[in-house]
C-alpha positions as CSV (number, residue, x, y, z in Angstrom):
1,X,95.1,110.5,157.7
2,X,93.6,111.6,154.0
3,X,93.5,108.9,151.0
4,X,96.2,109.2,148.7
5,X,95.1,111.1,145.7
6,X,95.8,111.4,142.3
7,X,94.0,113.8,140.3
8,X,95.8,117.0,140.8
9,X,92.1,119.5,140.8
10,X,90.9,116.8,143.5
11,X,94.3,117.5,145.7
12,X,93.6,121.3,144.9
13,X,90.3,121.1,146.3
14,X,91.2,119.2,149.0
15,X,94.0,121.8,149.9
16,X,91.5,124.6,149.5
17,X,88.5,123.4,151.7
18,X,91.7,123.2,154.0
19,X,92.3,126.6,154.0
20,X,88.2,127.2,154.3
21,X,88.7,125.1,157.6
22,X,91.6,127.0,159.1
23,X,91.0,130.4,158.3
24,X,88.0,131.0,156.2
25,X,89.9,131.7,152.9
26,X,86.9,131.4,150.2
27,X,88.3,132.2,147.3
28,X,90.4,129.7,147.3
29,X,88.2,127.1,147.0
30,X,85.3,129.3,145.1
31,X,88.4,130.0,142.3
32,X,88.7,126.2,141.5
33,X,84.8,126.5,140.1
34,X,83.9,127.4,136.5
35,X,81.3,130.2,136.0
36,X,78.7,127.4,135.4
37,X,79.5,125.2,137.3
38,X,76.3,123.5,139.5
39,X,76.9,123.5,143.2
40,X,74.7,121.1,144.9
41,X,74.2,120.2,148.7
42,X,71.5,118.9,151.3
43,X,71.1,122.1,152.7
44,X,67.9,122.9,151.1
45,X,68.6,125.8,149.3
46,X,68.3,124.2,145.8
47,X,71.1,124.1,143.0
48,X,73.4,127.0,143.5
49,X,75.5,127.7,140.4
50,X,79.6,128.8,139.7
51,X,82.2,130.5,142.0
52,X,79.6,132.7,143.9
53,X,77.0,129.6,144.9
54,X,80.1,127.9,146.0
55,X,81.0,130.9,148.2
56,X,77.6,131.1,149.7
57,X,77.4,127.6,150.5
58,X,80.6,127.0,152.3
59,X,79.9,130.8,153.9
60,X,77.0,129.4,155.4
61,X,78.2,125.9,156.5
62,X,81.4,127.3,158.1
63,X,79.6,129.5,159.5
64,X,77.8,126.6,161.7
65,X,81.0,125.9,163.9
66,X,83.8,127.5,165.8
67,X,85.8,124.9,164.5
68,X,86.2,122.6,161.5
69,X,88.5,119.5,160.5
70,X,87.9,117.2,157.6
71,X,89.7,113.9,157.2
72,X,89.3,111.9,153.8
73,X,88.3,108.2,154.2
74,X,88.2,107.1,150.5
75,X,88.7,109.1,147.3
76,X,87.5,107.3,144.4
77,X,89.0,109.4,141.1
78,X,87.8,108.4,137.5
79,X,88.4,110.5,134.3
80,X,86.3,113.5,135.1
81,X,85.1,113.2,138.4
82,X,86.1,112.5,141.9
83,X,84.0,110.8,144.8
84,X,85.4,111.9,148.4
85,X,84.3,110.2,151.2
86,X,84.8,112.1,154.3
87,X,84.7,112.5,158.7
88,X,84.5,115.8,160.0
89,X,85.6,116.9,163.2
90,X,83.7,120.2,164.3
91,X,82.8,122.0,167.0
92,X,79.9,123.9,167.5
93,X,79.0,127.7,169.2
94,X,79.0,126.6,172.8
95,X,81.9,123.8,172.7
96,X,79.2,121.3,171.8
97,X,81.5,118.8,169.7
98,X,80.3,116.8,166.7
99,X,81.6,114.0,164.4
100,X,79.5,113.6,160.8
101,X,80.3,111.6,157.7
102,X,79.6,112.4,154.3
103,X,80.3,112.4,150.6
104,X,81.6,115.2,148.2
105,X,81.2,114.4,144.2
106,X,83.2,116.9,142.1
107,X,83.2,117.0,138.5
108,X,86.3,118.3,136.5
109,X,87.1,119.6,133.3
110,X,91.3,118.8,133.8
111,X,92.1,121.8,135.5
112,X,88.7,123.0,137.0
113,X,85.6,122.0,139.1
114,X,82.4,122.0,136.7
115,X,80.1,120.3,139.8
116,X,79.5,119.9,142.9
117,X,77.2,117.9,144.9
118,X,77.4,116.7,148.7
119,X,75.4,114.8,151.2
120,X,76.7,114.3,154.8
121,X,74.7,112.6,158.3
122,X,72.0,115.8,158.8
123,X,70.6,114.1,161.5
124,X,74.4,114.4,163.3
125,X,74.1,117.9,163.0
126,X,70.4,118.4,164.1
127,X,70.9,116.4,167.3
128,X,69.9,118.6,170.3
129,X,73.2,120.0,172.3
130,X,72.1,118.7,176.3
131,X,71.9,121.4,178.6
């Protein structure tokens, strides 16, 4: 079951990474990010920026699984930004199941997402899938 939250952009965001999850729906979630906005994740690609590096970055970590369910564990909310703590669910091409943790930081500027930065259990992901 998801933290309660408060801020009304971090429930947005939360309801839009949903719709990512379920059915791919990009826009969604990219639309919640300003034009500038600095997208950020462990992926090594580097600091992406605004509604398109958003797009590319869930595009290719959705991309990863045949399936996809986040549940958040904590949400931390201050004035302008929101810490999410999170489990996800996923399974991989193949049926290989995997559970992961991580941590989504989003700044906000009332009604939309200025950052975005996340870090999440890599070394779940990497483990080998036995034969």
């Amino acid at each position: 079951m998801d933290h309660e939250v408060r801020d009304e952009t971090t429930r947005r965001f939360i309801a839009a990474l949903r719709k990512v999850e379920q059915d791919g729906d990009l826009d969604g979630l990219a639309g919640l990010f300003t034009d500038d906005a600095e997208v950020l994740s462990i992926d090594g690609h580097g600091p992406r920026q605004g509604q398109d590096g958003i797009r590319e970055l869930f595009r290719e970590y959705v991309g990863q699984f045949d399936r996809l369910s986040t549940t958040f564990t904590q949400v931390t909310e201050g004035e302008n930004r929101s810490a999410l703590e999170w489990t996800t669910d996923a399974v991989r091409p193949g049926g290989h199941e995997v559970t992961y943790t991580g941590v989504t930081v989003i700044d906000r500027d009332g009604e939309r997402c200025t950052g975005f930065r996340t870090i999440y259990d890599s070394a779940r992901l990497m483990q080998k899938v036995a034969p």
